[in-house]
C-alpha positions in Angstrom: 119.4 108.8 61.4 121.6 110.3 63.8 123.9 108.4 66.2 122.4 109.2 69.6 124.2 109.0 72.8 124.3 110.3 76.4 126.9 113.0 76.6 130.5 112.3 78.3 130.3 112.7 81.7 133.9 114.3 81.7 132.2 117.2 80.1 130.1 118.1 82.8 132.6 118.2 85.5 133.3 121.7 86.5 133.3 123.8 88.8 130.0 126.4 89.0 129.5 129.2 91.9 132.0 127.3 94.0 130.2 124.0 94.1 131.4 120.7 92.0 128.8 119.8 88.2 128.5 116.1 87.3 126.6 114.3 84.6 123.9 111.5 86.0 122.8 108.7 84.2 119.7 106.2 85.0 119.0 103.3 82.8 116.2 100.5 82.3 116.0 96.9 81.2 114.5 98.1 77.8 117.0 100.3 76.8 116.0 103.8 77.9 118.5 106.1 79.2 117.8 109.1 80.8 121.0 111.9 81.9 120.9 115.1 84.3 123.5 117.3 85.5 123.4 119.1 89.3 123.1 122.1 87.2 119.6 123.0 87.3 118.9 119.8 88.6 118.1 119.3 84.7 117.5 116.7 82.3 119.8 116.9 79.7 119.0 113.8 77.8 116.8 111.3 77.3 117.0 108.5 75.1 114.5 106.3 74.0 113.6 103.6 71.6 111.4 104.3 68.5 109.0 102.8 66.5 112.0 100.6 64.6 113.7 99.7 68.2 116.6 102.5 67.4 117.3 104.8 70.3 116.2 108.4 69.9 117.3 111.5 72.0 113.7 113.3 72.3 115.2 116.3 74.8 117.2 119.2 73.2 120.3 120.4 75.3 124.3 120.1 74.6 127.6 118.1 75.0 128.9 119.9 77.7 128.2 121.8 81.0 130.0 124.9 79.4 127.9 125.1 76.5 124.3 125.0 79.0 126.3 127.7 81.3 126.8 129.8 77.5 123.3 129.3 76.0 120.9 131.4 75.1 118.0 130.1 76.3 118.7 128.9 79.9 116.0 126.8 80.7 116.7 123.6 78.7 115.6 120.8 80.9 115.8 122.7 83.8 113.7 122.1 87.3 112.1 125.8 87.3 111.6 127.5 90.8 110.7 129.2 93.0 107.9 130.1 90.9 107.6 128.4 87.4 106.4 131.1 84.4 105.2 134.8 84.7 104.1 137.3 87.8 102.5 140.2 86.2 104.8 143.3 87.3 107.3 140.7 89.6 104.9 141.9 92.3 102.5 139.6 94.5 101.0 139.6 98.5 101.2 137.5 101.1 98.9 138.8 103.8 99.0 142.9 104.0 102.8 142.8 102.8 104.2 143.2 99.0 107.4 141.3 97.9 108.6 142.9 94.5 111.0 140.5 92.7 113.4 140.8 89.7 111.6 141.5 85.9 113.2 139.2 83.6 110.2 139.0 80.7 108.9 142.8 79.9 107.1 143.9 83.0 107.0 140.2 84.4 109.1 137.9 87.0 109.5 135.0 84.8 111.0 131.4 85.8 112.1 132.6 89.6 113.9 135.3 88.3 117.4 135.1 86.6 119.2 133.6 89.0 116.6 130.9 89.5 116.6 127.7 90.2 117.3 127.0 86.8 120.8 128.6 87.6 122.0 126.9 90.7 124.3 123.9 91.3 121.9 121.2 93.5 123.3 118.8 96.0 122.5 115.2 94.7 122.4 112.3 96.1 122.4 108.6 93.9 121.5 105.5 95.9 119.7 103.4 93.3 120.4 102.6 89.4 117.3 104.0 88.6 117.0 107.4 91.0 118.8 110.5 91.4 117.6 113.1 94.1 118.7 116.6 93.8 118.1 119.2 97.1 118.7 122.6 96.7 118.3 125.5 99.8 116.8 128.7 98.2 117.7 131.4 100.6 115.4 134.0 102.4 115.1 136.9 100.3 116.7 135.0 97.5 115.2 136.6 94.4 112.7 138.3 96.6 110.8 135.6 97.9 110.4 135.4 101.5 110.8 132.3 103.4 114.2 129.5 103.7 113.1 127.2 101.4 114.4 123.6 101.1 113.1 121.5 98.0 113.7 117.7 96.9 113.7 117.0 93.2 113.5 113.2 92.1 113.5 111.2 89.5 113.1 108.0 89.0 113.4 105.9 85.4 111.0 102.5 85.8 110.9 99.4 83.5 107.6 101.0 82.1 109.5 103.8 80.2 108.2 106.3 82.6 110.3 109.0 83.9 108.1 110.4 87.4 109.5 113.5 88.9 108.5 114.1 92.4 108.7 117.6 94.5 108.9 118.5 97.9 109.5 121.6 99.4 108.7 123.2 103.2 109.7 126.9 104.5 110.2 128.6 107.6 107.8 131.5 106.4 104.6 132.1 104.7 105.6 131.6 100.4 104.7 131.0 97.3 105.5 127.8 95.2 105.5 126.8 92.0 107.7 123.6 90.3 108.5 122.7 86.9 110.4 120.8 84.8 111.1 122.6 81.0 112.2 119.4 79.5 112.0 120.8 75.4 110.7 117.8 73.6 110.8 116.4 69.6 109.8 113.1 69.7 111.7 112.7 66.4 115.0 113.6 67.5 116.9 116.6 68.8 117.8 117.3 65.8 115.5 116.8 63.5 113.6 120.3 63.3 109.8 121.6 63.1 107.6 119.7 65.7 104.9 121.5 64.1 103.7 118.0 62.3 103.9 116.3 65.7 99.9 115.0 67.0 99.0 116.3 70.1 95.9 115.8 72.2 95.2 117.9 75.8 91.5 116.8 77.2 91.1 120.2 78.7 87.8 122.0 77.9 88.9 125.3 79.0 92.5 127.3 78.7 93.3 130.5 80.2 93.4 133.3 77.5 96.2 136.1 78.1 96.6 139.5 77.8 99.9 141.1 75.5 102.0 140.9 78.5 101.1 137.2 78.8 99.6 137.6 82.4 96.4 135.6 82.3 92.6 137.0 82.0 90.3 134.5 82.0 89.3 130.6 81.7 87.9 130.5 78.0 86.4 127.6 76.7 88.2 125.6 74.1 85.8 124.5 71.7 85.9 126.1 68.3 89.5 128.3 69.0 93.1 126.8 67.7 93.6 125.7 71.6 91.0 122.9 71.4 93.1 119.7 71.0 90.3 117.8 72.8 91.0 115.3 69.7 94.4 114.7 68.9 95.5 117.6 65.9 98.7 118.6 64.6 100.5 121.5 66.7 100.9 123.1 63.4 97.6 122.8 62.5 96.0 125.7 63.6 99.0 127.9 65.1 99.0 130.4 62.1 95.5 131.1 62.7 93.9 134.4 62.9 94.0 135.2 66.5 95.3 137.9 69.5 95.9 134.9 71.5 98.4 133.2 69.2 99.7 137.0 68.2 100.5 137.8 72.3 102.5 134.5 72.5 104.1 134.3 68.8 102.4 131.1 68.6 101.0 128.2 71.8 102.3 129.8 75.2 99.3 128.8 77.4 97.6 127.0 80.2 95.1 124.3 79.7 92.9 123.6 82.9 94.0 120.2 84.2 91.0 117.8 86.1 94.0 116.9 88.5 93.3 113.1 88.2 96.6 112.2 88.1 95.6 108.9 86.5 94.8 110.2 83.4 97.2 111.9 81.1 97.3 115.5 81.0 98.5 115.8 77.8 99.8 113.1 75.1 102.3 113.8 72.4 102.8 111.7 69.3 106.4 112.1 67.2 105.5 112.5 62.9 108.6 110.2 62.1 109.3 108.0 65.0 106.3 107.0 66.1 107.0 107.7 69.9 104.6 108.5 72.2 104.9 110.7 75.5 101.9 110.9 77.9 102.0 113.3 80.6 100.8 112.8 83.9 100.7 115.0 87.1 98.9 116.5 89.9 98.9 119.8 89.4 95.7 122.0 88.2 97.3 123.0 84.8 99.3 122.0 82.0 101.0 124.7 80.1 101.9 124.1 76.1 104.9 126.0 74.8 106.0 125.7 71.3 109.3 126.8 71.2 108.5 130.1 69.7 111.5 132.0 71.2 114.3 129.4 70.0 115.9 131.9 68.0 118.8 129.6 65.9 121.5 130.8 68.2 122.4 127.5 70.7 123.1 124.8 68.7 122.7 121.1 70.3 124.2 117.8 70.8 124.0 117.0 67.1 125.1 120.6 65.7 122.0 121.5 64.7 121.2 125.3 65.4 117.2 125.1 67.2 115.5 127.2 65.8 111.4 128.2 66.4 108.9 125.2 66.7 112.2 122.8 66.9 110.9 121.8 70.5 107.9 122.1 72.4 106.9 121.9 75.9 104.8 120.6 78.7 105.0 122.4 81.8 102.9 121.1 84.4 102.4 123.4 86.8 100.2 126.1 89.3 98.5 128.5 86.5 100.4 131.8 86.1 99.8 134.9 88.3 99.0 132.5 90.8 100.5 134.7 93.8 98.2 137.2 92.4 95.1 135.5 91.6 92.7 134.7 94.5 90.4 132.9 91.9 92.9 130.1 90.9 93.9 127.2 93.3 96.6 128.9 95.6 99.9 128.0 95.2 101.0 129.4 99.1 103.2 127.4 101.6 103.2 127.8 105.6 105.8 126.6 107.3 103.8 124.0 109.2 103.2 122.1 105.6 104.8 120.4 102.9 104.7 121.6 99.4 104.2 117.6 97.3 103.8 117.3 93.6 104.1 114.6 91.0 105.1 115.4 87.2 105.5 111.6 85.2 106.2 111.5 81.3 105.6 108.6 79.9 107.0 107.0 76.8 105.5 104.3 74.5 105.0 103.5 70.6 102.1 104.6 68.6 101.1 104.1 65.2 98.3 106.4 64.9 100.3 109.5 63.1 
């Protein structure tokens, strides 16, 4: 197995758009270490033991701050704003006026745009061993969103293996809203390939079914479709099958309708070889399952290996996408008399069911 580690801090020091990169690390009683750069205010590894005790890194990224500024895909472990996956035609209302925004995904605003959140150096602040808050001021107009906007991004390791991310933003005009976290997961290593043997189970009787531009059409019940994994299945098990919606997305890139009981995992995730568990909690309405489809064999990570498809897969809790554009699905608008709050938590444990 491969010698697992948290990146030298050295290598993440650099300068980025003016403004000073570090490497963060929190740490736990029972060995877990979790690292983030201000970069994205992004995870960038996290480190936890498997079914043997050994200590696994179960997030893909790099060695160094240069390499995440040079990669191909940008979104490794990155916090994901202002709005987290696609806007059919970067085009949405608020009221009776139109904000147009930058395409980045065929006809589609994807991920805030390319200069995103995903791309900007955060202020931090680190007061406790096991927290790290990063703050980042998005501009009015910035990307074409109206609206200063001022969000908090915490984390915070606990002695239960459970990384909680917390949000909070508030504007001085009528926005939209939508945080993520695009942590790519194998639960057998970084490095270790196909996560297409990996058991995972989402208790979501409907998904939202997509149209070739990946916009959303309609909530479509699960049962008796490859997106039913009401009972813990294989991601591989069913992602060849016959079907437009697997053909649209080159495999799982979809919404699963969440019962926002934030007490009961969205989704769980079992690693094939090491046994380790991640169980996903938040409060948002929707849980979005990516399997890496687009790693393309290009970036290669901490251990050398080049990711390729299915290498990684992802959990994106989050407002279903289209929201801005969707009167139909819970609203993901801010006033400036509120405060925008969400809760992401991935858990991690041992399980011995694969």
């Amino acid at each position: 197995m491969s010698n697992y580690s948290i990146p030298d801090p050295k290598n993440f020091e650099s300068t980025h758009q003016g403004k000073n990169t570090h490497l963060f690390i929190l740490k736990n009683s029972r060995g877990m270490h979790v690292a983030f750069t201000d970069y994205g205010a992004r995870i960038v590894s996290i480190l936890v033991p498997d079914k043997n005790g050994d200590l696994r890194d179960v997030v893909l990224g790099f060695n160094s701050i240069q390499e995440y500024y040079d990669a191909k895909e940008a979104y490794h472990g990155a916090t994901i704003g202002r709005f987290a996956n696609r806007i059919a035609n970067g085009k949405f209302k608020l009221g009776d006026q139109e904000f147009t925004l930058a395409t980045n995904n065929g006809p589609n605003a994807l991920h805030g745009g390319p200069t995103g959140f995903h791309n900007q150096v955060w202020n931090r602040r680190v007061n406790f061993e096991n927290k790290v808050d990063f703050i980042y001021t998005s501009e009015d107009a910035e990307e074409g969103y109206p609206g200063k906007l001022t969000v908090h991004c915490s984390y915070e390791l606990t002695e239960e293996n459970e990384l909680i991310i917390r949000y909070q933003a508030t504007t001085d005009k009528p926005t939209i809203v939508n945080l993520t976290n695009h942590a790519y997961f194998n639960l057998d290593g970084e490095d270790t390939g196909s996560i297409l043997e990996h058991l995972v189970s989402i208790p979501s009787e409907e998904y939202l079914a997509i149209n070739e531009f990946q916009i959303p059409t309609q909530k479509t019940p699960v049962e008796n479709t490859p997106f039913d994994f009401r009972k813990p299945k294989r991601i591989g098990e069913s992602i060849n099958s016959p079907d437009d919606q697997l053909t649209f997305a080159n495999g799982y890139d979809h919404s699963f309708i969440h019962a926002q009981d934030p007490t009961q995992p969205c989704a769980t995730a079992i690693g094939s070889a090491s046994g380790i568990k991640l169980e996903v909690f938040t409060t948002y309405p929707g849980v979005h399952l990516y399997s890496g489809n687009f790693l393309n064999g290009i970036d290669k990570g901490k251990q050398g290996t080049a990711y390729q498809p299915n290498d990684a897969f992802c959990l994106e809790c989050q407002f279903f996408p289209d929201s801005a554009n969707r009167k139909d699905f819970p609203s993901c608008e801010l006033l400036p008399n509120e405060t925008f709050k969400a809760i992401i938590s991935y858990k991690f444990g041992i399980s011995l069911a694969i």
